[in-house]
C-alpha positions in Angstrom: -0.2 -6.3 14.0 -2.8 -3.6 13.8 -3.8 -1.3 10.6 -5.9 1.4 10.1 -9.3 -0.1 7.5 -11.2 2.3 5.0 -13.6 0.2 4.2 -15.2 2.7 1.7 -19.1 2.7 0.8 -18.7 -0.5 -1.0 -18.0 -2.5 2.0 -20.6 -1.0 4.3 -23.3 -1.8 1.6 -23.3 -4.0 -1.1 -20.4 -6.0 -0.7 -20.4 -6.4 2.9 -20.0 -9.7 2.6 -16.2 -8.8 1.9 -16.3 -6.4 5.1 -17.2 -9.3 7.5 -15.0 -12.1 5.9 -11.7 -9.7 5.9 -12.1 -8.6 9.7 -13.0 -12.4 10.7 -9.9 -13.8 8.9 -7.8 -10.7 10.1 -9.2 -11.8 13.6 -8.1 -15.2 13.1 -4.3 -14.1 12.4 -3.9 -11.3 15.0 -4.3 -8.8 13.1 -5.8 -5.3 14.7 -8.5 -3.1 11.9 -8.8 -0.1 13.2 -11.6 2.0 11.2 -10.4 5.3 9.6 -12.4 7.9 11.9 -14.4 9.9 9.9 -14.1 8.4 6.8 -15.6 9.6 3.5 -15.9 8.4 -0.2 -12.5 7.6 -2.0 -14.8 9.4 -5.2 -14.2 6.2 -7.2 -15.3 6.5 -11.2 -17.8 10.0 -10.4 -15.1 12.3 -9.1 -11.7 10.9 -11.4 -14.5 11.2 -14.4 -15.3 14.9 -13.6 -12.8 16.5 -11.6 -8.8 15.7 -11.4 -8.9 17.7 -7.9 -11.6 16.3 -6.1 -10.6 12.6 -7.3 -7.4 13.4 -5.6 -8.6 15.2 -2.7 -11.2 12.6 -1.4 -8.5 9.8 -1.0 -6.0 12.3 0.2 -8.2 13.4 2.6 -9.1 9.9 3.9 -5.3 9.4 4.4 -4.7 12.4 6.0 -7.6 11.5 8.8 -5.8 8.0 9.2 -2.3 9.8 9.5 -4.2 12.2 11.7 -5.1 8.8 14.1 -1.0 7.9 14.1 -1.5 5.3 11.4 1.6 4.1 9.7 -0.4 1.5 7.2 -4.0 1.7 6.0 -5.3 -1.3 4.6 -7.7 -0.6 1.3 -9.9 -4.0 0.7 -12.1 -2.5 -2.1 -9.8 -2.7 -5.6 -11.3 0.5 -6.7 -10.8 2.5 -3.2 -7.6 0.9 -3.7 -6.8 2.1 -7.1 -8.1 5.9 -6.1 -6.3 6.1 -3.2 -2.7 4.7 -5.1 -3.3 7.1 -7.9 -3.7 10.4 -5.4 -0.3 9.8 -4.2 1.1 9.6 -7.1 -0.6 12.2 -8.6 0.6 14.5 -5.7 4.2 12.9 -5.5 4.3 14.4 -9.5 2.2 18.1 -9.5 3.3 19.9 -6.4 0.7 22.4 -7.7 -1.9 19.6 -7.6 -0.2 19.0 -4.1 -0.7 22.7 -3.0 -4.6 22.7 -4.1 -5.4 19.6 -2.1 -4.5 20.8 1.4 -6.4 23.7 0.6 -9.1 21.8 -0.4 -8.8 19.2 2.3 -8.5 22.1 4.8 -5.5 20.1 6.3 -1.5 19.1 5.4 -0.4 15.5 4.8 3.1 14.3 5.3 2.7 11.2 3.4 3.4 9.0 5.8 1.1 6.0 5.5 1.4 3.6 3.5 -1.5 2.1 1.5 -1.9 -1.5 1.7 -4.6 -4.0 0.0 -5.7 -7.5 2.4 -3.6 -9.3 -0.3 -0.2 -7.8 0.8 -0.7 -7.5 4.2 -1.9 -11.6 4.0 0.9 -12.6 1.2 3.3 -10.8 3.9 2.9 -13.6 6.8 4.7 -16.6 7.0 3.7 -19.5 5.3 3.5 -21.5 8.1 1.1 -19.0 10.3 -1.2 -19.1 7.6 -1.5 -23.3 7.6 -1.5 -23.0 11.0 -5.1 -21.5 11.1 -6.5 -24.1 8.8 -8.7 -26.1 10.3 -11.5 -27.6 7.0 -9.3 -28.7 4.4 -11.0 -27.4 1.3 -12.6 -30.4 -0.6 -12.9 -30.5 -4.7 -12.7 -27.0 -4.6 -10.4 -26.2 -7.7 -10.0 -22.0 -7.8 -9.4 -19.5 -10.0 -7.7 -16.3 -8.8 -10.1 -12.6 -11.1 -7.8 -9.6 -9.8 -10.0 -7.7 -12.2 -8.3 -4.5 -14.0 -7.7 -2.2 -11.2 -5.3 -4.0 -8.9 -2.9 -4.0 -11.3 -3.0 -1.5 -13.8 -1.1 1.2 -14.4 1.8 -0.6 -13.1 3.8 2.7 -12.9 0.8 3.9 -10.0 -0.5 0.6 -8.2 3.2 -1.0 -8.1 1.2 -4.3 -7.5 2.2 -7.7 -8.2 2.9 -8.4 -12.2 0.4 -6.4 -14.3 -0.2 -9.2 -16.4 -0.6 -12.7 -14.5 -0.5 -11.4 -10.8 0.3 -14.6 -8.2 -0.7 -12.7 -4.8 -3.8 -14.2 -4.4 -3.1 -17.6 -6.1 -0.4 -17.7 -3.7 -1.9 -16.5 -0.6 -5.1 -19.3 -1.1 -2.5 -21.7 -2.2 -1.6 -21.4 1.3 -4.5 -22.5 3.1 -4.9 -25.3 1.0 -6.7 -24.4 -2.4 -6.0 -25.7 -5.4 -5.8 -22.6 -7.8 -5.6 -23.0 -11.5 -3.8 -21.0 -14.1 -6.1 -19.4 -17.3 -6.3 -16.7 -19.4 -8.6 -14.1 -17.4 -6.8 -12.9 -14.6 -6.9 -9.3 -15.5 -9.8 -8.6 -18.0 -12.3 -6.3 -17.2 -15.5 -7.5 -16.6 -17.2 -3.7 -17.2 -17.6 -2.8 -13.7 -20.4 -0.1 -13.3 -21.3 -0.4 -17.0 -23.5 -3.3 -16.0 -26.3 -0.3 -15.7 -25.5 1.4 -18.9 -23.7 -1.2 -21.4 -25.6 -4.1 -20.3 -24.7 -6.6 -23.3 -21.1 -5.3 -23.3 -20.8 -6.3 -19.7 -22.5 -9.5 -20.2 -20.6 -10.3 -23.2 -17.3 -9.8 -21.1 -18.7 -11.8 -18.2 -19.6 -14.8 -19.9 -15.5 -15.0 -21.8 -14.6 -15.0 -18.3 -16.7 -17.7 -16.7 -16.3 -19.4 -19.4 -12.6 -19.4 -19.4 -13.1 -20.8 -15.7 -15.2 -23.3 -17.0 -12.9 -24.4 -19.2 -9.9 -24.8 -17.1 -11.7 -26.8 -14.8 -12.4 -24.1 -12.1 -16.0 -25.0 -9.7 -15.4 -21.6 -7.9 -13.7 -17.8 -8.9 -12.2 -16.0 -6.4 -12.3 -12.1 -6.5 -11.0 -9.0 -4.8 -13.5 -6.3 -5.7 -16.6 -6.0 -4.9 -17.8 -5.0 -8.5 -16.1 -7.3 -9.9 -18.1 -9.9 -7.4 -21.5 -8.2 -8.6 -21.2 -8.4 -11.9 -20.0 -12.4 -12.1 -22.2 -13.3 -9.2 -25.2 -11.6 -9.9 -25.6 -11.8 -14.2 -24.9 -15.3 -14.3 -28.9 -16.0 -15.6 -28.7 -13.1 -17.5 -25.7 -15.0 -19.6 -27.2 -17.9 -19.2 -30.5 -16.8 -21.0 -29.0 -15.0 -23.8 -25.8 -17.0 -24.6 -27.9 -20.6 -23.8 -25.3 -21.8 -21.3 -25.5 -23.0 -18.2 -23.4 -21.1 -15.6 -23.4 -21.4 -12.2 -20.1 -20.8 -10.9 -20.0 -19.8 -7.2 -18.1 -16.7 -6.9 -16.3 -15.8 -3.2 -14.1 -13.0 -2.2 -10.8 -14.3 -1.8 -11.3 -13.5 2.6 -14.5 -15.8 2.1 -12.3 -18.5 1.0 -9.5 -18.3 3.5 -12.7 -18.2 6.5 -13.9 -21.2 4.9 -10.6 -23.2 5.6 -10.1 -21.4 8.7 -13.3 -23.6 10.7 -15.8 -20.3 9.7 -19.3 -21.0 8.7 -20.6 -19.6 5.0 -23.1 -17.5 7.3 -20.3 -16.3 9.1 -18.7 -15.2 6.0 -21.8 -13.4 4.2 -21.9 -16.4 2.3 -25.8 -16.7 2.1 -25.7 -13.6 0.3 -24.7 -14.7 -2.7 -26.7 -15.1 -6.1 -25.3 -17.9 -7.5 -25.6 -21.0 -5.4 -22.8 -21.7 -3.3 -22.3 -25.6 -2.0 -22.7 -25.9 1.4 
């Protein structure tokens, strides 16, 4: 199987710990990532917040270089690269108008004939028995619980992912290789993404109902799909800690990190040693 990979800036910076762990565990199961040539930024909250056009011309214009390449299927690991790039096409499958300005903008047509994929699909899509196949460390008192965060999801109408309440993708997909995942209450809350810089307390105030929902259920490890959503859990745990008096230290993996882990990879390997919160080796 081979896919076209927009990575985005996330994944090439800050969470590139997700960037290595998805193209090891994609290399495990025969799976091809072929990078977008030419990418550029999907715009995430800057453009969408300022400009309807330009958030729908940067993903469309990302899609167009991977038609461009012959690519039938891009796969989108970032949940908010994700979300931008869901949202364009169906912003341009509704204005034609909207449709019309974006070529122009984009200097190029597209036919809309790739289809956007996250890791999650593409993973939930093999057979059951491929993905037990690669397991080769059965995970050990490792009790999970699956954060999709608020973009994968939502609005169900545009992302057309999973239930936009309690999804099961990635419960199921971890399930698979041997996890034991958990149900609670948090699936989809927000944790405030990229208000962690302006909205501090609100984003540690949402943080800490979520790890402590985790904590609660039983969960010794969160699994996560975006790489904000990783950030803020990961790296404000002492922050909570010293203003709520608790005593988190929850070890927080993207869900690929997981899956390497039972699949014989080391945590270095993974970009596990650059997490915040300890993780047990």
């Amino acid at each position: 199987m081979k896919y076209a990979y927009y990575p985005g800036c996330s994944l090439h910076s800050t969470g590139a710990e997700f960037d290595v762990s998805f193209k090891a565990v994609s290399g495990k199961l025969g799976i091809e990532l072929e990078e977008v040539p030419g990418w550029v930024c999907c715009g995430t909250s800057p453009a969408h917040a300022s400009s309807h056009l330009l958030a729908t011309a940067l993903p469309i214009k990302n899609l167009a270089l991977a038609e461009y390449a012959q690519a039938k299927e891009v796969a989108v690991p970032c949940a908010a690269c994700y979300s931008r790039f869901k949202s364009a096409l169906y912003d341009i499958d509704q204005d034609e108008k909207l449709k019309e300005d974006v070529k122009e903008v984009i200097g190029s047509s597209f036919q809309g004939k790739v289809k956007v994929l996250h890791p999650l699909e593409i993973f939930a899509g093999l057979p059951v028995a491929e993905l037990k196949d690669k397991v080769k460390e059965k995970p050990v008192n490792t009790k999970v619980v699956c954060y999709y965060g608020c973009l994968l999801t939502r609005p169900p109408k545009v992302m057309q992912f999973d239930n936009v309440e309690y999804p099961m993708t990635m419960d199921q997909v971890l399930e698979n290789v041997g996890y034991e995942v958990l149900d609670w209450s948090y699936k989809t809350d927000c944790c405030g993404a990229t208000f962690a810089l302006t909205e501090t307390d609100a984003v540690l105030r949402l943080c800490e109902k979520i790890l402590k929902d985790a904590q609660e259920v039983g969960a010794n490890a969160i699994a996560v799909a975006c790489p904000l959503c990783h950030a803020n859990l990961d790296t404000r745990q002492s922050d909570i800690n010293a203003k709520y008096n608790t005593q988190y230290n929850i070890p927080i993996y993207y869900f690929t990190q997981l899956m390497g882990l039972a699949f014989g990879f080391t945590p270095k390997e993974l970009g596990v040693n650059k997490h915040l919160t300890e993780v047990p080796v």
